[in-house]
Every structure is written in C-alpha cells, then in structure tokens.
BATI-430352 format. One line per 4 residues: number of its first residue (from 1); for each residue z, y negated, x of N, C-alpha, C. Coordinates in steps of 0.02 Angstrom, whole numbers. Layout:
N
NUM> Z Y X Z Y X Z Y X; ...
***
This chain:
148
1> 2843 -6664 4358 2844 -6679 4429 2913 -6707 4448; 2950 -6689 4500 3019 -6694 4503 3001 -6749 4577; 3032 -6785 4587 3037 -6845 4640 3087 -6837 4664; 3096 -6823 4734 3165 -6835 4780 3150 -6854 4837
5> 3214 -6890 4872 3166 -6914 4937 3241 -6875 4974; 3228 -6869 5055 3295 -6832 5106 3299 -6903 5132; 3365 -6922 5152 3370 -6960 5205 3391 -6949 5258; 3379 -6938 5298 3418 -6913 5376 3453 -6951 5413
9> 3448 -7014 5414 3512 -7048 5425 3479 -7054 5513; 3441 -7023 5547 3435 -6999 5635 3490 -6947 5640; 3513 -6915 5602 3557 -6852 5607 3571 -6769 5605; 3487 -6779 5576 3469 -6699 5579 3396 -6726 5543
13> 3341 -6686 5622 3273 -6684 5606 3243 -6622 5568; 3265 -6547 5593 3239 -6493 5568 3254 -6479 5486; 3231 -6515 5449 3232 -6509 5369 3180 -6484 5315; 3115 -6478 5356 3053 -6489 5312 3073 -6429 5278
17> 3100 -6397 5275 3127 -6312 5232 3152 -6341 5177; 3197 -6394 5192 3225 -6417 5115 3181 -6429 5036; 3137 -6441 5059 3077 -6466 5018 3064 -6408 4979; 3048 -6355 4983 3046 -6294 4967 3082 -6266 4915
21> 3168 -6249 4961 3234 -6232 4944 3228 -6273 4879; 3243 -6338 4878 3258 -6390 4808 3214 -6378 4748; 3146 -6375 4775 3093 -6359 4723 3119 -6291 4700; 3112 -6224 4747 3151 -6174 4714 3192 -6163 4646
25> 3238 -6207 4681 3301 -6226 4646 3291 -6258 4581; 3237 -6312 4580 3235 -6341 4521 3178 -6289 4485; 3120 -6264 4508 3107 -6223 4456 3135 -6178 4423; 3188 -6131 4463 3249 -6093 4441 3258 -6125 4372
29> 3293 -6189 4390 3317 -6200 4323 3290 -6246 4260; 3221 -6231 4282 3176 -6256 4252 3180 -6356 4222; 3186 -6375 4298 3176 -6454 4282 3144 -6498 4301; 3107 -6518 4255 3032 -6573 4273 3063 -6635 4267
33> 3005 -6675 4282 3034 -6728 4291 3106 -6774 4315; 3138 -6765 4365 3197 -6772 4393 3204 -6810 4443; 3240 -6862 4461 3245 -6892 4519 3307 -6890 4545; 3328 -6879 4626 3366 -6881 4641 3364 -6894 4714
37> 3423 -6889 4748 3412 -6921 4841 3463 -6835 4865; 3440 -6844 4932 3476 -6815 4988 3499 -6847 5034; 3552 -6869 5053 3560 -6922 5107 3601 -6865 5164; 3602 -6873 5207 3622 -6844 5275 3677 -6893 5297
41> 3741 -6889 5309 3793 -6937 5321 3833 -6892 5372; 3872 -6934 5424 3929 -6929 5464 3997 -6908 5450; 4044 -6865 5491 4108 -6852 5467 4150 -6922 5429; 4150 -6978 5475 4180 -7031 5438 4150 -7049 5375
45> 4086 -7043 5350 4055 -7077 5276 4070 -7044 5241; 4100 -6967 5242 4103 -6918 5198 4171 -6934 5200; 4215 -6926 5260 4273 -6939 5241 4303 -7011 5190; 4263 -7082 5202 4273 -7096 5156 4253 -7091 5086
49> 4210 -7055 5084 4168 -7052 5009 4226 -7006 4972; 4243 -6942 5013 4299 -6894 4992 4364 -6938 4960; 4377 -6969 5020 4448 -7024 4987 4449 -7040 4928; 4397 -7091 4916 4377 -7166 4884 4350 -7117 4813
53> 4309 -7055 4807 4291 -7056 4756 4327 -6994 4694; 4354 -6931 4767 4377 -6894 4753 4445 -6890 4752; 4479 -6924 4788 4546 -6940 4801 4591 -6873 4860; 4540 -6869 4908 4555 -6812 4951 4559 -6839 5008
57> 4579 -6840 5071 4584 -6879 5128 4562 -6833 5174; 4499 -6814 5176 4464 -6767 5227 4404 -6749 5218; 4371 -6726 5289 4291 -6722 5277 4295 -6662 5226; 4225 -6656 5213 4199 -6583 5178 4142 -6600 5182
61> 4110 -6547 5171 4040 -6535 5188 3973 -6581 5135; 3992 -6562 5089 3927 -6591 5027 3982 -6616 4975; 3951 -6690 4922 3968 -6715 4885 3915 -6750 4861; 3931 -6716 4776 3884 -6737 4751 3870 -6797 4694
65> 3850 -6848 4659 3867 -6870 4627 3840 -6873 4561; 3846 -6847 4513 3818 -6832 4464 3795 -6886 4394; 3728 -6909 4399 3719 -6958 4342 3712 -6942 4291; 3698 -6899 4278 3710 -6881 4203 3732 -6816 4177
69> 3792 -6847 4137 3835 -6782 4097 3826 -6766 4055; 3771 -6777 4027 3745 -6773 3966 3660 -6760 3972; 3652 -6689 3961 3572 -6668 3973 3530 -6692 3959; 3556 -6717 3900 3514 -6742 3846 3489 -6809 3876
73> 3534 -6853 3911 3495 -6907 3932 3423 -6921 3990; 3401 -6969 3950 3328 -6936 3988 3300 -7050 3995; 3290 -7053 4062 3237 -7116 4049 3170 -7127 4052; 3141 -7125 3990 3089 -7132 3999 3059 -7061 4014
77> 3089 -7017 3983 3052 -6949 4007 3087 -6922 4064; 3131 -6964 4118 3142 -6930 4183 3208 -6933 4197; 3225 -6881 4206 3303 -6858 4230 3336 -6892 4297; 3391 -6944 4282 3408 -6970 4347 3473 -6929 4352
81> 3455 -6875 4396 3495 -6849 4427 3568 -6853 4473; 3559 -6898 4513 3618 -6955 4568 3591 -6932 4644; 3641 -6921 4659 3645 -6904 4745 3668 -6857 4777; 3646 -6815 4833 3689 -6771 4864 3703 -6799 4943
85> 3760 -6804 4963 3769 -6813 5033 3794 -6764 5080; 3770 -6743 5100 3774 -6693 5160 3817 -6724 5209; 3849 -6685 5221 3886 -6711 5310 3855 -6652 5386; 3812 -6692 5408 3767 -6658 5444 3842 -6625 5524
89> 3890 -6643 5536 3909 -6631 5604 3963 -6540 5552; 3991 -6558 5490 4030 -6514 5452 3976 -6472 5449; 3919 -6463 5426 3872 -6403 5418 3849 -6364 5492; 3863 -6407 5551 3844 -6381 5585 3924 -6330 5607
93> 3970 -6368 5613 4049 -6326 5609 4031 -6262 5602; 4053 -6240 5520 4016 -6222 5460 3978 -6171 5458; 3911 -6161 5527 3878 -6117 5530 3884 -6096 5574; 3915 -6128 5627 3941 -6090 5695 4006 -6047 5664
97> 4067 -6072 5625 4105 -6042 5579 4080 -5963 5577; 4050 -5982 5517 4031 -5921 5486 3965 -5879 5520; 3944 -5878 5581 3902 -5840 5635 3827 -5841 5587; 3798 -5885 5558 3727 -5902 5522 3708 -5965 5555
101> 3640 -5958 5535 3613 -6021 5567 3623 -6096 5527; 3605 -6153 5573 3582 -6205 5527 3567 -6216 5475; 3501 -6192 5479 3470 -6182 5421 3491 -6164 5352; 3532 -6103 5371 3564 -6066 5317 3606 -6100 5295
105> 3654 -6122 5336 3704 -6156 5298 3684 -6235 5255; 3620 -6286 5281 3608 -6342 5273 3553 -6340 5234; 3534 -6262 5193 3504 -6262 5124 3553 -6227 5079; 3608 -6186 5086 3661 -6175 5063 3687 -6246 5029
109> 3705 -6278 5099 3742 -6341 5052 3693 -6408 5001; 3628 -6394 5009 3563 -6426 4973 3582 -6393 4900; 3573 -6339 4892 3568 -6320 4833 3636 -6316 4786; 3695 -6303 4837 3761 -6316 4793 3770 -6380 4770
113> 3728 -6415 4814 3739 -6512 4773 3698 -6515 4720; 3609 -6477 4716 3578 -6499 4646 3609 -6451 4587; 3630 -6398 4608 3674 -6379 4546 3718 -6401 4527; 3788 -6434 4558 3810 -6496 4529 3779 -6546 4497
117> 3729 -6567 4514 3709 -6614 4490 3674 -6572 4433; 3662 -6522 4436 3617 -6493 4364 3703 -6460 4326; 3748 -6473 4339 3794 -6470 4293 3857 -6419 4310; 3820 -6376 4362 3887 -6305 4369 3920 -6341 4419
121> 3983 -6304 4402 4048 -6313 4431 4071 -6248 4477; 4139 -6235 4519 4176 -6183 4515 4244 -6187 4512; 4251 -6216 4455 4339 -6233 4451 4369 -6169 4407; 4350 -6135 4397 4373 -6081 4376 4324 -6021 4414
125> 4377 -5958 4420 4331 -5893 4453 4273 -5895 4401; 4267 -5884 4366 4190 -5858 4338 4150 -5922 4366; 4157 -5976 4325 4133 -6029 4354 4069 -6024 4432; 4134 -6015 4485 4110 -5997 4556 4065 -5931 4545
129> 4087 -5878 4520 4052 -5819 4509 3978 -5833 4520; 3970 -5865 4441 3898 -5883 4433 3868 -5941 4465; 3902 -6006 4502 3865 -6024 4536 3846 -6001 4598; 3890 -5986 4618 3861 -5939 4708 3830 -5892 4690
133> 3839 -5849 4645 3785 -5802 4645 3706 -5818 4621; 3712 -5877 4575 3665 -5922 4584 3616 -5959 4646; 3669 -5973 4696 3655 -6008 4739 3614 -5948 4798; 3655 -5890 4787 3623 -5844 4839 3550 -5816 4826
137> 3534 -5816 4746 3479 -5776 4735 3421 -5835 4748; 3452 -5905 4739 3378 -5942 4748 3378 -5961 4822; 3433 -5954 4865 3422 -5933 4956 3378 -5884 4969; 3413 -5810 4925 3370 -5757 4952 3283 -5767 4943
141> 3269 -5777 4860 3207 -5789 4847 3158 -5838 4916; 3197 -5884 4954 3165 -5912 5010 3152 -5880 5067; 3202 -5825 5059 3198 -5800 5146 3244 -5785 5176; 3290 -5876 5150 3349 -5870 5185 3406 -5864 5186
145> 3435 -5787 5224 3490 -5746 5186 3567 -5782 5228; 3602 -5739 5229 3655 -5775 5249 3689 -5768 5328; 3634 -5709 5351 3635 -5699 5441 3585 -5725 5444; 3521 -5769 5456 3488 -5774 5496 3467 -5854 5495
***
C-alpha cells in the first residue's frame, strides 16, 4: 500500500486525476509500500527552491527531492520516497505553450517527479530517451495523451 498525500496549496483544485496517474505510475514500476508528498507551490517558492537547492536562479516547473539513493533503503518495510513540488502558474504557461490541456501537462509533470524520485534521470540522451518514453506510455495507459 503506497501512501501519498497532494497538497494544493488553494492553487489548483482540478486534481482528483492525479490519484490515478501516480498509482499508475507506481504500479508501472512496481512499488509498494512508499511514501511520498505532492505539494502545489507558486512561481516565487519554486524560484527559490531552484536557487537554494539547485543553484539555478529561475522558475521551472517540477522539483523533485529525492530521499533515497539507495533502493535498498527501506523503514520499516516502507519506502520514504521525498517530495515533488509542482509550480502550479509554470504548468499552466506550459500547456498553453505547448497547445494541451491542464491536465496533460499537470500529470506529465506528476509523474516526471515520482520517477525522479524512483531514480531516473535525463542527463544524458538515452537517459531522457527512456524516461519520457517512460513517462508517455504510463500517460497514454490513462487516457491522457499529449493533445487533449
């Protein structure tokens, strides 16, 4: 049984899809027992989180923070995963950007944070390869493709 809670911050109500998407996602990669958060944050919290943790001086969309680098660690049976923070005003950018909806883009950026946190990267092309193409098949498996 995997435990996560969303926080919305009062910044974006239409989420109950996330619930879904994540589970998806974690059965994908087959992980029980797991805890982790979703927090919903502002251009400025991201921008400082970006600064302060990443050493970048600008918003971006999702940041994730990863508790354990090591699979193997387990408490008590249960995987503490860390945090993903969303920047709810960048996702909306983002999807007006790229002509998709909300939705699309603000389970897009859900699932690129628990795969960080489940370990993939894209700092190298293959890297990205396999996580986006990752990321797209457990979108598609929901429904939700990348127009609608």
């Amino acid at each position: 049984m995997n435990n996560y809670t969303i926080v919305d911050n009062d910044l974006y109500k239409d989420y109950d899809y996330l619930y879904e998407v994540l589970d998806a996602a974690l059965e994908h990669e087959k992980v029980t027992n797991a805890i982790f958060s979703v927090v919903f944050v502002n251009n400025e919290e991201i921008h400082e989180m970006n600064r302060e943790y990443r050493g970048v001086d600008r918003v971006t969309d999702v940041i994730s923070f990863a508790l354990e680098d090591n699979k193997d660690i387990v408490y008590d049976d249960i995987r503490m995963l860390g945090d993903i923070f969303i920047c709810i005003p960048q996702m909306k950018k983002q999807a007006e950007e790229y002509g998709h909806s909300e939705k699309r883009e603000l389970a897009f950026l859900a699932v690129h944070g628990i795969l960080h946190l489940l370990g993939y990267d894209h700092m190298t092309e293959e890297d990205e390869r396999v996580m986006f193409a990752l990321q797209e098949l457990i979108l598609d498996g929901k429904n939700i493709k990348r127009w609608n």
